[in-house]
N, C-alpha and C positions, 0 to 999 in steps of 0.2 A: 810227185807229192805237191809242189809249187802249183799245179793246178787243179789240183782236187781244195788246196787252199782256196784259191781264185774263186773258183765255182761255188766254196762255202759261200764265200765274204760278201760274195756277189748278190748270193739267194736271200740272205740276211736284209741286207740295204734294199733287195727290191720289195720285199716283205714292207719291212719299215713305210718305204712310200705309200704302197698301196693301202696299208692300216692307216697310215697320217691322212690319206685322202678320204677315205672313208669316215673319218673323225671330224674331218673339216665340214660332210656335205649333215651329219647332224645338227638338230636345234639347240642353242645354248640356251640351258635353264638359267638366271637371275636369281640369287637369294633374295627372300624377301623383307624388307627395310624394316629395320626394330626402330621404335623410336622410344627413346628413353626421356627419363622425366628431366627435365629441366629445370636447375632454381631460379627463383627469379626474386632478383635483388633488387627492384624499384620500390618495394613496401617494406621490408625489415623482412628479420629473422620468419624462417618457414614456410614461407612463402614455395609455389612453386608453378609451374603453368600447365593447365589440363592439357594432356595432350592432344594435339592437332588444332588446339584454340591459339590465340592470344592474350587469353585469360589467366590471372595469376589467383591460384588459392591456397587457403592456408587451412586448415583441419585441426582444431583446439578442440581442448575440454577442460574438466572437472571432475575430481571426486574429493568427495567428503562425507567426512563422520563426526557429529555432534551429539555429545550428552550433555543433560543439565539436570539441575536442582532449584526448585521453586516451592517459596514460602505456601503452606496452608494453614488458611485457622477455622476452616470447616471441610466438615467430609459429608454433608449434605446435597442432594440431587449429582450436579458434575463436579462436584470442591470432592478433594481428598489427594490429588496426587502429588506425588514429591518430585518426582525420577522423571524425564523425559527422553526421547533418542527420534535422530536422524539420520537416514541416510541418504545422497543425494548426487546423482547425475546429472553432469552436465557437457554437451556438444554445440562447439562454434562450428560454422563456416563460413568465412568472408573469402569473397569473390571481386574480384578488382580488373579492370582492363583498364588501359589508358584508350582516351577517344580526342578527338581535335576541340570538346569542351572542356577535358577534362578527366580525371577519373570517374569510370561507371563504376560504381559497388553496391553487392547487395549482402547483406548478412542477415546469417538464421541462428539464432540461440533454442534450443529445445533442455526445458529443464525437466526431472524426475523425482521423485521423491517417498522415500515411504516416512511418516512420521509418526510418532507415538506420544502419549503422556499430554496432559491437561495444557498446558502451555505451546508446547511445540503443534500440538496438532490446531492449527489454525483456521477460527471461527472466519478472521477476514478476509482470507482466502477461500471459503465454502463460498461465503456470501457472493463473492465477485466470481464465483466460475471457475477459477482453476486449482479447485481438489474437490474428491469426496470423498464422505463419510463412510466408516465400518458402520452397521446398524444391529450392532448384539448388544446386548444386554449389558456386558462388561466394556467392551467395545467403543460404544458410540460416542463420540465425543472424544475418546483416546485412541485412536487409528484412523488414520489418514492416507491418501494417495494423493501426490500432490502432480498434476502435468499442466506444464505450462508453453504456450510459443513465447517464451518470453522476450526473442525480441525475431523480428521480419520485416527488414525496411528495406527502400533502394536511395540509395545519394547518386544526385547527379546535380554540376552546376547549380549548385547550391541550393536543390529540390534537395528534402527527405519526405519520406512516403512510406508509410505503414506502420507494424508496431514497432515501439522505441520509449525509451524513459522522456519523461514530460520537458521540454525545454524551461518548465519555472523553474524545476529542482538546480541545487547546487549542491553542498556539502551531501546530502543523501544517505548518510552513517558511513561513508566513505571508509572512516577508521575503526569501527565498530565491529566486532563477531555477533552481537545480542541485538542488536538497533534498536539501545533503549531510549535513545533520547527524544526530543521533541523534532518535529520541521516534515516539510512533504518529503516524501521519497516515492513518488508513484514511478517504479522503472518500468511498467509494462501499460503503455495508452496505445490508443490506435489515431494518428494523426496526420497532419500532410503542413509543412513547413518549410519557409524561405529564409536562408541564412545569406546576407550581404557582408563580404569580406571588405574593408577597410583600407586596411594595410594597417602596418604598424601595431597588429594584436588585434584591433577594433573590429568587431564584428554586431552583427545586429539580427534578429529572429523574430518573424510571427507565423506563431505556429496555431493551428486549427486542430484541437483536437477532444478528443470521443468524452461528454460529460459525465458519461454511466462511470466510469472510472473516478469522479471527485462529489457522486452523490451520496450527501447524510444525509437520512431520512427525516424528514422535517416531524415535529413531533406531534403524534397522535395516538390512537387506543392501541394500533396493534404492535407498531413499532418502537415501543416503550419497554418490552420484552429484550432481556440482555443478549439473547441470540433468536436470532429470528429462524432461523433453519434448524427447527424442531422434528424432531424422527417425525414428525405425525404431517408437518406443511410440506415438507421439503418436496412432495410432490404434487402439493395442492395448492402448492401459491401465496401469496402473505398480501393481507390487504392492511389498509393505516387510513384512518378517519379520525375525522375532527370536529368537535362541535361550533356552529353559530346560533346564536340569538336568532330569533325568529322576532317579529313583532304583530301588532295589530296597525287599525288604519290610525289609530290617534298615537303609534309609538309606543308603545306598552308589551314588554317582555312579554311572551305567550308560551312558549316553546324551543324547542331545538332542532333544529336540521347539522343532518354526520356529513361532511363536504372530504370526500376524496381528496388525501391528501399524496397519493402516489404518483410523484415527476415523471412526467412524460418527457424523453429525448426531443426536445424541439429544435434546436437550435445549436453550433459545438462552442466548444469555450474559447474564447480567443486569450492568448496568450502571448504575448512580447517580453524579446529581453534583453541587453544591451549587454556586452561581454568585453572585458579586456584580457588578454595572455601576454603576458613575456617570461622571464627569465627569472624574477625573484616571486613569480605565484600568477594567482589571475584576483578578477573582481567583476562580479553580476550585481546587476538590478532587473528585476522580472516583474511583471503587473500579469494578473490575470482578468478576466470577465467570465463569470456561472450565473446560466438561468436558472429564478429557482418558481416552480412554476405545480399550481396543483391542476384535482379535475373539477365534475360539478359534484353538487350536494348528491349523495348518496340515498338518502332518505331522508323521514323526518318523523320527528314525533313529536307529543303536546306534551307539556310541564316539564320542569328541569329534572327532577332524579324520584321515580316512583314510591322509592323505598325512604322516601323522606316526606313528603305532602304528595298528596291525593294532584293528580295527574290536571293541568287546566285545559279547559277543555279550546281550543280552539277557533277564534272567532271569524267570520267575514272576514277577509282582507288582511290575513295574515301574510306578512310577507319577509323571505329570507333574505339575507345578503347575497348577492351573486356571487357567480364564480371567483374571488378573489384574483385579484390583477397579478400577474408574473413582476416581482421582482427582481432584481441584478446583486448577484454577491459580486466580490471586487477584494482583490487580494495585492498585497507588493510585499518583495521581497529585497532584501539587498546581504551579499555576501562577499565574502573576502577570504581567499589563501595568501597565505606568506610562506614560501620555502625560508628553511633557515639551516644552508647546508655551513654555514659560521658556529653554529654549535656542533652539530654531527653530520655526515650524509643522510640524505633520504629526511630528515627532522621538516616537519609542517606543521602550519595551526592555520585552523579553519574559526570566524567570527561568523554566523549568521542571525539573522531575524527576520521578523514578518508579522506583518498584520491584516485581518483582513475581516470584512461583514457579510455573514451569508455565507462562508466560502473556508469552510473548518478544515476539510483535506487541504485547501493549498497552506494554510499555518499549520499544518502537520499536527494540532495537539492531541491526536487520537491516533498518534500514529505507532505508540508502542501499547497502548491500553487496550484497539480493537476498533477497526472501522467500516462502515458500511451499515451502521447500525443506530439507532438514537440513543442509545445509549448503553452500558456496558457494566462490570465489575472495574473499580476504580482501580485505573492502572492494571488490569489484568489479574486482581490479587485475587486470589480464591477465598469466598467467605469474609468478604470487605464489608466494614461497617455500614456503607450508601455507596449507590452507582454514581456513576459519572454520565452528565448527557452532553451529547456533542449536536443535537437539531441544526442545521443550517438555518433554519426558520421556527417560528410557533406561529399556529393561525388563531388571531386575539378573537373567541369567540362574539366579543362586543361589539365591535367595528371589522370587523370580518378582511382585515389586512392582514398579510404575514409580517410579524416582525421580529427583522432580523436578529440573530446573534455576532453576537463579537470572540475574536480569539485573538491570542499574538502570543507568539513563541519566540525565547531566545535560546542560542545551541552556541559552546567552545568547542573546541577538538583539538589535544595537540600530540602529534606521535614524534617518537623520542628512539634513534636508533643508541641501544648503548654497546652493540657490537657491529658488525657486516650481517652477524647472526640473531643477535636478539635485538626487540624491539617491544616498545609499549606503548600504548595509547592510554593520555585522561581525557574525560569527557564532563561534562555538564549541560545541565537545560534546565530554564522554567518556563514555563506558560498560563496563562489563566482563560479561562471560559465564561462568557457571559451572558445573561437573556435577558428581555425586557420583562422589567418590571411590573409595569399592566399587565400584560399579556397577561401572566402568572396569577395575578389575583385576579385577573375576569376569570380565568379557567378555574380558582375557588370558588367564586361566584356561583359556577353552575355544577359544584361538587363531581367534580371530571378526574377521572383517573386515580383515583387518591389521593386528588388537593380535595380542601373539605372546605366550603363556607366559613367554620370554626377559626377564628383567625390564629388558634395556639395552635390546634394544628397543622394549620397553615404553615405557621413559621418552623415545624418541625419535619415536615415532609421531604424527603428525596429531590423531589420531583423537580427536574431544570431548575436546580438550585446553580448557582456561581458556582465554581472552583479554580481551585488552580494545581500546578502539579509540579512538582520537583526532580529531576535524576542527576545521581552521581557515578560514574562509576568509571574505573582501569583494566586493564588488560598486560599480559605477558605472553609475549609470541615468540619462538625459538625457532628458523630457517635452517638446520645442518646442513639441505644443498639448495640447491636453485628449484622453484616454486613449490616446494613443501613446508607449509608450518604447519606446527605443534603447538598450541596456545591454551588458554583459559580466562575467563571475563567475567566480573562479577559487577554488579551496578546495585544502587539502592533507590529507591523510590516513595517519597513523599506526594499522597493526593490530601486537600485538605478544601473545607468548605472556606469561601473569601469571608464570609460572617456569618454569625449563628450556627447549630446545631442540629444534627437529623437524629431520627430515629435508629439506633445501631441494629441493624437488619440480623447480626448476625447474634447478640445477646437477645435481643427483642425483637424475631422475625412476625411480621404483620401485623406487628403492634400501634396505635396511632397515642400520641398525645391528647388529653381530652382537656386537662386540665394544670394549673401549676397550684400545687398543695406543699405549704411552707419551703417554699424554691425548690422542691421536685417535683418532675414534672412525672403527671399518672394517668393511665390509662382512663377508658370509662367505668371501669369495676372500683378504680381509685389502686390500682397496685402501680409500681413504681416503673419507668419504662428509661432504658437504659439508650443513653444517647452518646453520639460522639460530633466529632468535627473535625480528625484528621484520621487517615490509615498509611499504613506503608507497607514497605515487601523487601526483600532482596532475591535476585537471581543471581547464578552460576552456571556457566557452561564451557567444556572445552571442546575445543576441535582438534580436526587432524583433516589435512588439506593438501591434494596434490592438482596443481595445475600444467596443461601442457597442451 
C-alpha cells in the first residue's frame, strides 16, 4: 500500500514540473496601460489634463432662458410687440500648459441662440454678422438665430491674439441682465495686443484691433433708414451717399455731386489702457484712435432739388469738392471698481465715463438703443416720437469736410448682496449726442433728406438733431445653489431732444411743419402737426441661468 502511495505522489510532483515548464517556455501577455484623467490643480477648480499632453483643460458652459416685456405705442410696419423670449447656448474651452515663458492659453467661446419678439430679436447683431433673419411675413424682424465665435484668442507672454472683448471697455453692464445703460461694451473684436505687467497691480495695453466692429455709418441718404438690413437689401447690399456743392469757375453754386460715404477698412484702431488691480477693486484709463474715412463722388447732377426749381444747367468749369480727407475720431475713458465686502460679501460699485469725437461705439451711447446704424427708434421704443442719430461724422455739403460728432456717457452700477442667495443690482446712465451745427443747415441749404431750406421746418425736423438719453433701472437675482440664478430687471428710459422740437412721427407720421399760425405749428394745408421733445419706455425681463 505504502508504495502504490509512493508511486501516486510521485506521478503527481512529476506532472507538476513538466506543466510548470511548459508554462514557463510560453509568451507573457502585458495588460494594456489605462490612463486615467487627471486633475490638474495649477489653474482652479475643473481643470483637468488631456490625456497623454501636458495640457490642462477646463470644459464650461451655459444655459439660459429669458422672457421680457416692452413698451409699444405703435403697431405700425415692425412696432406692435409686447412679449419677447430667448433661449441660449453656451460652450467654453480654456486650454492652458505652463511653458518656460509662461502660461500658453487658448480659449474658444461659441455662443447659440434662438430669439423672438421685437426687442430681443436683434437689429445690431444682423447688422454686424452674427444672427439671421426669419423672412415670413409674420416672422421677420421677430425670429432670429443668433451664432456667434464669441471669443478665440491665444495668451502668451503677454501677446493676446484673436477674438476677445475690446481692451477700452471696463464696467461693460457687468451687473446688468437687460444692458440698458450707456458705455462701450463690444465683447467680441478681432485684435492682437500687448499687455506689460508692472508689478504691484500696474499693468499697461495697446491693443490693435478690427474697426468694422466700432463703425457708425456716417450720415447720408441710404443710411438714414432705422434698419438697414431690409427683407429686400439684405442680399443686395446697402449703399450711403452724400451730397457736395459743386461750383463754377467764378465760385458759384451750380449743382450737386452724391460722394460715397461707405468706410473702407484702412487702417485698425489703436487702442491703449492703463490698468490698476488690488484688493479693494481696480481702475482703467483707455484712449482709443478710429479712422473715419469715405470714397469718391458717386455721380452728379445739375441744380439742387428738381422738384422745387427747374434743374441749372451746368456750366464750363464746374467743379466738385474732392474726395474728402479721412478724419481721426479719439475716444478716453476712465473707470473705477470699489469692492465693498464692509457692507456685504460680494457688494461692488462701478463709476465710469467717456468722451469722445468721431468715435460714438467707444462712448457706448447707442449702446442699448441699436448700433451699426445712423440712426434708429429712440432708445429702441417702438413707435417713438423722432429717431435718434448716432453718425460718427456728416459730410458738410459746402466745404466738403466731414465734421465730427460729439458724444459722452456717464454709467453707476452697484450690486448689493442681501443674502449668500439673493442679490440686486441699481444702475444709472446719461449721455447726450451732438453734431455740428453747419453741417446741418448747409444740408437745408440743398433740401437733402428731409432738412428743407424752410428754416421752420428746419427747426422741426428729426434729422441729426442733438439729444441726450436717460436710464434707470434694478434688478432681483435669487442663487438656491451655486451658478444658478433666477432673476427679473426692469430699467426705464428717457430720450429727449437737448433744445427744440420735432415733428411726433408717431401722431404725425410724414408730416413736415410749414408754418407757425398763432404759436401752432401747421402743415402746408395749414392743419395742425403734433410735435414732441422727449419720449420714454420701460422694459422687463427675467431669466433663469445655469452656468458650469
Amino acid at each position: 500500500m505504502k508504495l502504490v502511495k509512493s508511486l501516486l505522489l510521485g506521478s503527481a510532483a512529476g506532472l507538476t514540473v513538466v506543466a510548470g515548464a511548459q508554462a514557463a517556455d510560453l509568451p507573457v501577455k502585458k495588460a494594456v496601460p489605462v490612463e486615467y484623467v487627471r486633475i490638474c490643480s495649477a489653474y482652479g477648480a475643473g481643470f483637468f489634463y488631456i490625456p497623454g499632453t501636458d495640457t490642462c483643460l477646463r470644459v464650461g458652459g451655459r444655459a439660459r432662458f429669458e422672457a421680457g416685456y416692452v413698451q409699444s405705442f405703435s403697431r405700425s410696419t415692425g412696432n406692435g410687440d409686447l412679449t419677447n423670449f430667448r433661449g441660449l447656448g453656451r460652450l467654453n474651452l480654456d486650454a492652458r500648459t505652463q511653458t518656460a515663458y509662461g502660461t500658453l492659453r487658448a480659449f474658444v467661446r461659441f455662443e447659440l441662440a434662438s430669439r423672438t419678439g421685437n426687442y430681443l430679436t436683434s437689429g445690431t447683431q444682423q447688422r454686424i454678422a452674427n444672427a439671421f433673419p426669419a423672412l415670413g411675413v409674420d416672422t421677420f424682424g421677430r425670429a432670429q438665430q443668433y451664432v456667434n465665435v464669441d471669443k478665440a484668442f491665444v495668451q502668451f507672454a503677454g501677446l493676446t491674439a484673436g477674438r476677445a472683448s475690446s481692451f477700452f471697455d471696463f464696467y461693460a453692464h457687468d451687473f446688468e441682465i437687460i444692458a440698458g445703460t450707456l458705455g462701450s461694451d463690444v465683447a467680441s473684436t478681432n485684435l492682437i495686443a500687448y499687455t506689460a505687467q508692472f508689478g504691484n497691480g500696474f499693468s499697461a495695453t495697446l491693443s490693435l484691433e478690427d474697426p468694422i466692429f466700432r463703425k457708425t455709418p456716417l450720415f447720408g441718404n441710404a443710411a438714414t433708414n432705422a434698419n438697414l438690413a431690409s427683407q429686400f437689401n439684405i442680399f443686395t447690399g446697402n449703399f450711403n451717399v452724400s451730397p457736395v456743392i459743386g461750383t463754377d469757375a467764378a465760385g458759384n453754386p451750380v449743382g450737386l455731386a452724391f460722394t460715397d460715404v461707405v468706410q473702407r477698412s484702412r487702417m485698425p484702431d489703436f487702442v491703449g489702457a492703463l490698468r490698476y488691480d488690488a484688493a479693494w477693486g481696480s481702475a482703467q484709463i483707455s484712449a482709443a484712435v478710429h479712422e473715419i474715412n469715405t470714397g469718391n463722388a458717386s455721380f452728379a447732377i445739375n441744380g439742387f432739388n428738381a422738384s422745387v426749381a427747374a434743374p441749372v444747367v451746368r456750366a464750363a468749369g464746374t467743379t466738385f469738392a474732392p474726395r474728402p480727407q479721412s478724419e481721426y475720431g479719439w475716444a478716453v475713458q476712465g473707470g473705477l471698481k470699489v469692492n465693498m465686502p464692509f457692507i456685504a460679501a460680494g457688494d461692488a460699485l462701478y463709476l465710469q465715463g467717456a468722451y469722445g469725437e468721431g468715435a460714438q461705439l467707444y462712448t457706448g451711447y447707442s449702446a442699448q438703443a441699436g448700433s451699426y446704424s445712423a440712426s434708429g427708434a429712440a432708445a429702441a421704443i417702438q413707435g417713438a416720437g423722432f429717431n435718434q442719430f448716432f453718425s460718427d461724422a456728416v459730410l458738410d455739403p459746402v466745404t466738403g469736410r466731414l465734421d465730427l460728432s460729439t458724444s459722452w456717457t456717464a454709467t453707476a452700477s452697484y450690486l448689493h448682496y442681501w443674502t449668500p442667495t439673493w442679490r440686486s443690482a441699481v444702475f444709472g446712465s446719461y449721455g447726450e449726442m451732438s453734431f455740428g451745427g453747419a453741417s446741418r443747415a448747409n444740408l437745408a441749404a440743398v433740401n437733402f433728406n428731409g432738412l428743407s431750406p424752410n428754416p421752420v421746418t428746419t427747426a422741426f425736423s428729426q434729422t441729426i438733431r442733438d439729444t441726450y438719453q436717460f436710464v434707470a433701472g434694478a434688478s432681483l437675482i435669487w442663487s438656491p445653489v451655486k451658478d444658478l440664478d433666477i432673476g427679473v430687471e426692469g430699467f426705464y428710459t428717457q430720450v429727449g431732444l437737448k433744445n427744440g422740437r420735432a415733428v411726433d412721427q408717431n401722431k404725425s407720421p410724414g408730416q413736415a411743419v410749414a408754418a407757425i399760425v398763432n404759436g401752432v405749428p401747421v402743415n402746408a394745408a395749414g392743419v395742425a402737426v403734433a410735435t414732441t421733445s422727449t419720449t420714454d419706455t420701460f422694459h422687463v425681463r427675467m431669466r433663469v441661468q445655469r452656468d458650469f
